[in-house]
C-alpha positions as CSV (number, residue, x, y, z in Angstrom):
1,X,154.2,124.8,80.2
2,X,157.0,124.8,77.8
3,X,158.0,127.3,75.5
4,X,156.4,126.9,72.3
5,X,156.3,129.1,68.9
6,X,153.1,130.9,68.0
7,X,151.5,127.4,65.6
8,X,151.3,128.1,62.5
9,X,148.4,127.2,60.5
10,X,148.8,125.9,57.0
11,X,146.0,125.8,54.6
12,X,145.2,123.5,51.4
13,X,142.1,124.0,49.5
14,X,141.0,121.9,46.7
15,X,137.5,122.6,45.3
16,X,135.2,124.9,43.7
17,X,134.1,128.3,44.4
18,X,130.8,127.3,46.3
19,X,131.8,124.5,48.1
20,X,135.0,122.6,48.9
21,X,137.8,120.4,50.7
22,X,139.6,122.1,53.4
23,X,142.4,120.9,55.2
24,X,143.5,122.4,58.7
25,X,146.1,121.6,60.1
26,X,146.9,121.2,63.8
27,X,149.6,121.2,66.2
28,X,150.1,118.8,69.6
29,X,151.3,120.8,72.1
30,X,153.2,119.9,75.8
31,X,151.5,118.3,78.3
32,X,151.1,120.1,81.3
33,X,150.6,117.0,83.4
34,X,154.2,115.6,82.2
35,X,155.4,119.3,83.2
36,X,154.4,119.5,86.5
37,X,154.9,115.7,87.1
38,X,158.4,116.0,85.9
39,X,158.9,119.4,88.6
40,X,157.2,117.3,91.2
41,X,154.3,119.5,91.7
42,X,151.3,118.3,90.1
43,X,149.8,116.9,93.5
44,X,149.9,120.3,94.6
45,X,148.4,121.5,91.5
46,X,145.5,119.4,91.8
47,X,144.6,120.3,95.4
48,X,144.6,124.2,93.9
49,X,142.4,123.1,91.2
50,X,140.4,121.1,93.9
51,X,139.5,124.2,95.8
52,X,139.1,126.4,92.5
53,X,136.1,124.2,91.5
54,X,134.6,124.7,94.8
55,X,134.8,128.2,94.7
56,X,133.6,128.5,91.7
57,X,130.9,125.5,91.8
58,X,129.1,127.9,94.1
59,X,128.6,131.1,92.7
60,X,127.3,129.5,88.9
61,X,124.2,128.2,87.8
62,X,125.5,127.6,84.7
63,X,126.5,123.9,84.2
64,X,128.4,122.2,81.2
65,X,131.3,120.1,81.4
66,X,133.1,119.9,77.9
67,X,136.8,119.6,77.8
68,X,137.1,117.3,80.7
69,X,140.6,116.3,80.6
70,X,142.5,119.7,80.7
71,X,145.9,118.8,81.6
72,X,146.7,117.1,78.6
73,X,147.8,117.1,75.3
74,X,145.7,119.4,72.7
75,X,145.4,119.5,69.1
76,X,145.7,123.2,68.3
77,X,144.5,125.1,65.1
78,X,144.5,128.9,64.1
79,X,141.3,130.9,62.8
80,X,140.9,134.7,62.2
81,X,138.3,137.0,63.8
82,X,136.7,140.4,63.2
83,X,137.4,143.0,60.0
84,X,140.3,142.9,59.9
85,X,141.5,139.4,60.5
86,X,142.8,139.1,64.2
87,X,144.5,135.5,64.9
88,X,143.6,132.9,67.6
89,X,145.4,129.5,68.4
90,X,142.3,127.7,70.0
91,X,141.5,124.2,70.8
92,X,139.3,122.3,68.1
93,X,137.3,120.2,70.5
94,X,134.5,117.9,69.2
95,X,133.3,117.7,73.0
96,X,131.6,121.3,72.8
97,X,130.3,123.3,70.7
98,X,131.1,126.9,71.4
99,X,133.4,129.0,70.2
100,X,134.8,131.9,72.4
101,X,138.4,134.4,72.7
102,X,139.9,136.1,75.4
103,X,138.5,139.8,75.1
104,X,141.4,142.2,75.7
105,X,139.1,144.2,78.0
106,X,140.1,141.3,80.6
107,X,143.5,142.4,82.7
108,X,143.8,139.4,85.3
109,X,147.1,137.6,84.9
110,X,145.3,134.3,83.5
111,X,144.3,136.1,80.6
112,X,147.4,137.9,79.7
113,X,149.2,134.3,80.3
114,X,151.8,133.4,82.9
115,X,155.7,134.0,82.4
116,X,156.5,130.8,82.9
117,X,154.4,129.3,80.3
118,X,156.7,131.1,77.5
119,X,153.3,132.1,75.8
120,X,151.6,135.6,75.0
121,X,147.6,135.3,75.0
122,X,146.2,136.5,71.7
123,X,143.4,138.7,73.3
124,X,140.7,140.0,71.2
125,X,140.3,144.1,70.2
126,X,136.7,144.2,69.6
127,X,137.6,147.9,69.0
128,X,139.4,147.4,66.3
129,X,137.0,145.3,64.1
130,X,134.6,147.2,61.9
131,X,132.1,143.9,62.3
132,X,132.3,143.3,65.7
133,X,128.7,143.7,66.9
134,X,128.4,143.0,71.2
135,X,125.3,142.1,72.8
136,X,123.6,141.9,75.5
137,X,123.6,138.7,76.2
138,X,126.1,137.1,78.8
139,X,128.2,133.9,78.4
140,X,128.9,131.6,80.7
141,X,130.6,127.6,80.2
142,X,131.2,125.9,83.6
143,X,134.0,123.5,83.3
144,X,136.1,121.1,85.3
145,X,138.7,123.3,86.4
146,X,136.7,127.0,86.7
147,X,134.2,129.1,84.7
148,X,134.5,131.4,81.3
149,X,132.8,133.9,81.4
150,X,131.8,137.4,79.1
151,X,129.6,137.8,77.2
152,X,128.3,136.9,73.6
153,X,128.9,138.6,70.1
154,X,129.2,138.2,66.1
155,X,132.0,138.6,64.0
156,X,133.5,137.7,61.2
157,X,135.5,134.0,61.4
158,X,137.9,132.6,59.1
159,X,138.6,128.7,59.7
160,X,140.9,127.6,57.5
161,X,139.9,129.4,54.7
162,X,136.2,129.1,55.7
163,X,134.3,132.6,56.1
164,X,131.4,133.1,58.4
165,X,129.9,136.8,58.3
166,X,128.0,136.8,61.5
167,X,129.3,133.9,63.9
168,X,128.0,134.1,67.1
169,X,130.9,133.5,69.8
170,X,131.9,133.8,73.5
171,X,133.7,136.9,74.8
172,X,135.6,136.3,77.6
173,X,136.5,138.6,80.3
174,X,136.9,136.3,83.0
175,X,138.5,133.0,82.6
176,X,139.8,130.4,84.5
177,X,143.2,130.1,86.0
178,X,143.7,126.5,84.9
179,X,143.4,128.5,80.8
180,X,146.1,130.8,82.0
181,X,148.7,128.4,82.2
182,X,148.7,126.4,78.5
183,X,149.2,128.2,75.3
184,X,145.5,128.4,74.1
185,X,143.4,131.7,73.3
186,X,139.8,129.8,73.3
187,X,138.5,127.2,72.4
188,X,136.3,126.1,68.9
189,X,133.2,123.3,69.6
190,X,133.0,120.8,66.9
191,X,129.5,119.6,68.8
192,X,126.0,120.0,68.1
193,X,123.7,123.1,68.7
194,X,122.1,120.8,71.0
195,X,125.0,121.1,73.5
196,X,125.5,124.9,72.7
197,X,125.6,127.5,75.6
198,X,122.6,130.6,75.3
199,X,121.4,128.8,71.8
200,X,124.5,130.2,70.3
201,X,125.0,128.5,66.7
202,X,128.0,126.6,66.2
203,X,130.9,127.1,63.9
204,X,130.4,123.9,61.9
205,X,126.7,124.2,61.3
206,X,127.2,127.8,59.6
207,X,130.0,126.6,57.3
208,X,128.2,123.2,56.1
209,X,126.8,125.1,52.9
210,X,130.1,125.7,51.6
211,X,131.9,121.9,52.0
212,X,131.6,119.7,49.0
213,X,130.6,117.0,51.8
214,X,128.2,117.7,55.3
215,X,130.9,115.5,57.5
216,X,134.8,116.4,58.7
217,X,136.6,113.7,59.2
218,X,139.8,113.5,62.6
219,X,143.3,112.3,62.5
220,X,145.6,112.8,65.1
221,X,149.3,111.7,64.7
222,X,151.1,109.4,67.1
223,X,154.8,110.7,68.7
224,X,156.9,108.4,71.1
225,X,158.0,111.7,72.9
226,X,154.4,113.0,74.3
227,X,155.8,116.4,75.9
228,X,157.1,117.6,72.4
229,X,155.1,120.2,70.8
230,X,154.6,119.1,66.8
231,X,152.5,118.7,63.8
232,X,150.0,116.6,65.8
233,X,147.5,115.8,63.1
234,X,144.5,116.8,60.3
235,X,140.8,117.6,60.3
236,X,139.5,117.7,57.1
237,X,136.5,119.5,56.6
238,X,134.2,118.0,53.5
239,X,135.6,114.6,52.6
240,X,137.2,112.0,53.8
241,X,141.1,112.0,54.8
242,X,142.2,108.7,52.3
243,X,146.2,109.6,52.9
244,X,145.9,109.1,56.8
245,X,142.8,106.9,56.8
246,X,142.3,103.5,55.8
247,X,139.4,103.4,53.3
248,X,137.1,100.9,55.1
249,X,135.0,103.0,57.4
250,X,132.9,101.7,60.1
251,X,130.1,103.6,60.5
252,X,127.2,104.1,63.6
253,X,124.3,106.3,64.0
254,X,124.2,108.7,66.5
255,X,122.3,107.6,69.8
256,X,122.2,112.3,70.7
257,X,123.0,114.8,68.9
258,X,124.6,116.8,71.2
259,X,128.1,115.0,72.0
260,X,129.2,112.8,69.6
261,X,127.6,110.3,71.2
262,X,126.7,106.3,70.4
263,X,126.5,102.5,71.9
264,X,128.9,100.4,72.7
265,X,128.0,96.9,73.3
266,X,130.6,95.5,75.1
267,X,134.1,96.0,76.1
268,X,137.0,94.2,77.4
269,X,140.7,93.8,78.3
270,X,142.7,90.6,78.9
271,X,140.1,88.0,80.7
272,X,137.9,91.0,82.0
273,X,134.8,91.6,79.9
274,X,131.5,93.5,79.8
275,X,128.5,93.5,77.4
276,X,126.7,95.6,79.0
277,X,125.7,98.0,76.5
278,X,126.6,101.6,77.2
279,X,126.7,105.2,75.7
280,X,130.1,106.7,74.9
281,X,131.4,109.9,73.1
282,X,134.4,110.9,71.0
283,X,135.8,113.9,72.1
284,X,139.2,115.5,71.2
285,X,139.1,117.7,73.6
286,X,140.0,114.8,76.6
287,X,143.1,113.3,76.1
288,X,142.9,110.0,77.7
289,X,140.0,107.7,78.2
290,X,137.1,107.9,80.9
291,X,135.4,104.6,81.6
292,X,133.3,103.6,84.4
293,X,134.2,102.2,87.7
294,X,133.4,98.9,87.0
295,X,135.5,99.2,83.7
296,X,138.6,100.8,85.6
297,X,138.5,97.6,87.8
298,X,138.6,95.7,85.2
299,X,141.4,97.5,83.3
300,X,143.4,97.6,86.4
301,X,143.6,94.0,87.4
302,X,144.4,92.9,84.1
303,X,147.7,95.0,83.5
304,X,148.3,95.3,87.0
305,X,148.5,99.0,87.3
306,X,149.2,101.0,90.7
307,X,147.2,104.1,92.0
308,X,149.7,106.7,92.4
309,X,147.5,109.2,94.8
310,X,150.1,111.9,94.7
311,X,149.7,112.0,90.7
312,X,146.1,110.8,90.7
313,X,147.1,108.4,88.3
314,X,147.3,104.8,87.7
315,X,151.0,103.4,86.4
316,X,152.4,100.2,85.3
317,X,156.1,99.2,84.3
318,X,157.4,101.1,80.7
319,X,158.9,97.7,79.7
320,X,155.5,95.6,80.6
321,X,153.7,93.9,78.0
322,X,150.0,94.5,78.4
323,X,146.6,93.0,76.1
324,X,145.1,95.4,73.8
325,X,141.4,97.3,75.0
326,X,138.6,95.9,72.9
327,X,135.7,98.3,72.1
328,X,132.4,96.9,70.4
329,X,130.7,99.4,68.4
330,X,128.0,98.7,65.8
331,X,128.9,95.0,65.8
332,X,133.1,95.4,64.7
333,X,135.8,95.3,67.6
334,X,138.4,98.2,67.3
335,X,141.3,97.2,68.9
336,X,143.7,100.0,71.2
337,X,146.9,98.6,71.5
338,X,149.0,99.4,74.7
339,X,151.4,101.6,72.7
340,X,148.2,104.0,73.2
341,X,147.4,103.6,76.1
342,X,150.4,103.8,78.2
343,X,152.4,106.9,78.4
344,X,155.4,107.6,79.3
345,X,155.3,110.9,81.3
346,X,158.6,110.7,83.3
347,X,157.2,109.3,86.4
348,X,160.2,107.7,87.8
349,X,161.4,104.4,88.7
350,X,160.9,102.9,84.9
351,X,157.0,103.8,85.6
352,X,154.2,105.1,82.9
353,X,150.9,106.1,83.1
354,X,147.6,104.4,82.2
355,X,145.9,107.0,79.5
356,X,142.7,106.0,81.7
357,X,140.3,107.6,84.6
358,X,137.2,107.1,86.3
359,X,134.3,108.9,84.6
360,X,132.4,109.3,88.3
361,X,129.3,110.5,86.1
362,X,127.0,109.2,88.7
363,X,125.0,107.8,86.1
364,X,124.3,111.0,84.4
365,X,125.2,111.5,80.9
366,X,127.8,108.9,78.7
367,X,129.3,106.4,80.8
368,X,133.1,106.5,78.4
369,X,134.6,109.8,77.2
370,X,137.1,107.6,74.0
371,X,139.8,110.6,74.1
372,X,143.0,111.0,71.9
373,X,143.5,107.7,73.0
374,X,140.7,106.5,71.2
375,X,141.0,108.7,68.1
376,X,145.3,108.5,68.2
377,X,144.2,104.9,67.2
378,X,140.8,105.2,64.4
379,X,140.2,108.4,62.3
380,X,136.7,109.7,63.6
381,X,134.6,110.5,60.4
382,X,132.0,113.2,61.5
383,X,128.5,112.7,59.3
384,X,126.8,116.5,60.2
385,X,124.4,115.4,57.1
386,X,123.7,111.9,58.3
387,X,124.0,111.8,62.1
388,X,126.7,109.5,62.2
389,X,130.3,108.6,63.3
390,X,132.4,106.3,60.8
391,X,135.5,105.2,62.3
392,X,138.8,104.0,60.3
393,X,142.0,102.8,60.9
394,X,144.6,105.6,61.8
395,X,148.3,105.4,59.9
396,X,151.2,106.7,61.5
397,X,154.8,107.5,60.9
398,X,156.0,106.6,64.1
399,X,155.1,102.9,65.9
């Protein structure tokens, strides 16, 4: 992965003592598809990852599978653990809803991070918080690419200027090799206790008392060059983002509170269409957009897109001109214009890549994961109190 500066976290709060507005800011990092596609080893990379699943499939009993598309952009944000404050740069993923570190107790190259990612893990010295209570209790998430494991403690958190006394968190002293490789220390669900691993209560629900508003709303930033690490975007926790949101929101109620999960009614692209009605989640942890097979199809024939097998990726010409995807929610079509959804990742031969893959669910669980694809496009307004999503339309600096 490329070299990138330690991100730096920048605060604004506006509110009273008891409750308020807080503003966190996050940063898009490299991609480390476009890295490895670029060096003209991804395929390889894949197989690797392949077998690391197997492996791993069969020595866990433990199954959860947030954080699906993990070779992608992320949007980045830093928070402070234990007495006194120790600093993490984790992923702020609404598609879980743990939170857990690296512990520094783990020694395995993975965990330290690899040279050639230009990035130091932040490890956490449990030893060195007065707070830091362990117990017995061992952690385990399951995800695509390998296992994190450790086990579970409270501490102290601080996100973005939000203090937690006790919040219960993942330890990890085992964690996959996939982790080693990007510039993350953990990773913070946005999800509902519902979807929590061992019951553990998550971040958002223990900080809800002291917002001025029980919803946070999403805004990711759009960049022509997608293997650039910037400012990539805003989550605002108690109120509504009106700079980088249009004021009409759209909202839906929740069909699980575990994802953020609800119906779509119908979908299409060009002269393919579907109304069958389906469940779908918003999750900023996957960058690009699972659909179902059916859907793919569909998708494929209309922009005429190639399977590139090595890559495991579908392409199309850079200079095409392609029809926007059409997503029915709660009776309004939101539009996703191909400027989203085809990125340019240096594949040669004036090729790009469809931000799109095949969900393979097996009918179990949502049938679409909408990505940073999706939320690029419509700010996501979380409703904790409510149990509702509210979308609005994204503004951008760049076209």
């Amino acid at each position: 992965l490329q070299v990138m500066r330690t991100t730096l976290l920048l605060l604004a709060i506006v509110g009273l003592a008891c409750s308020a507005v807080i503003k966190q800011k996050a940063h898009k990092i490299a991609s480390l598809r476009a890295k490895l596609i670029k060096e003209g080893t991804f395929g390889d990379f894949l197989a690797a990852q392949h077998l690391a699943r197997i492996n791993e499939g069969s020595n866990s009993a433990v199954a959860s599978q947030p954080f699906i598309d993990y070779y992608d952009d992320f949007y980045l944000g830093d928070i402070g653990l234990g007495t006194p404050y120790q600093n993490f740069t984790i992923v702020l993923d609404t598609g879980s809803s743990n939170l857990w570190v690296i512990d520094s107790a783990c020694t395995t190259q993975a965990c330290k991070g690899y040279p050639n990612s230009g990035y130091t893990k932040h490890q956490f010295n449990t030893a060195a918080s007065s707070t830091f209570v362990k117990t017995s209790q061992p952690f385990v998430i399951f995800y695509g690419s390998g296992s994190c494991r450790g086990y579970i403690a409270t501490d102290v958190l601080n996100l973005a200027g939000l203090v937690y006394p006790t919040q219960g968190l993942g330890v990890a002293t085992s964690i996959a090799e996939v982790f080693g490789e990007q510039p993350v220390d953990g990773i913070l669900g946005l999800g509902w206790p519902a979807l929590a691993e061992d019951n553990v209560v998550p971040p958002i629900q223990n900080l809800l008392d002291q917002l001025d508003q029980p919803i946070f709303t999403v805004w990711l930033d759009r960049h022509v060059a997608p293997s650039e690490a910037k400012l990539g975007g805003l989550i605002t926790y108690g109120a509504l983002d009106n700079v980088n949101c249009d004021a009409q929101v759209d909202y839906v109620t929740l069909s699980s509170k575990t994802y953020w999960q609800f119906p779509m009614t119908a979908f299409a692209i060009g002269a393919y269409s579907s109304t069958t009605k389906e469940e779908v989640i918003s999750d900023t942890g996957t960058s690009w957009i699972g659909a179902p097979a059916a859907a793919v199809s569909g998708i494929v024939k209309e922009t005429g897109a190639k399977y590139d097998f090595f890559n495991q990726l579908y392409t199309v010409p850079c200079s095409g001109k392609y029809p926007d995807m059409i997503f029915t929610i709660g009776g309004k079509a939101y539009n996703v214009p191909s400027s989203e959804y085809v990125l340019d990742l240096e594949l040669g031969k004036g090729n790009c890549a469809l931000t799109l893959f095949d969900m393979q669910g097996g009918g179990f669980g949502p049938s679409w994961i909408l990505g940073d694809t999706w939320i690029r496009t419509y700010c996501n307004i979380h409703d904790v109190g409510q149990g509702r999503i509210g979308f609005a339309k994204a503004h951008h600096s760049e076209i």
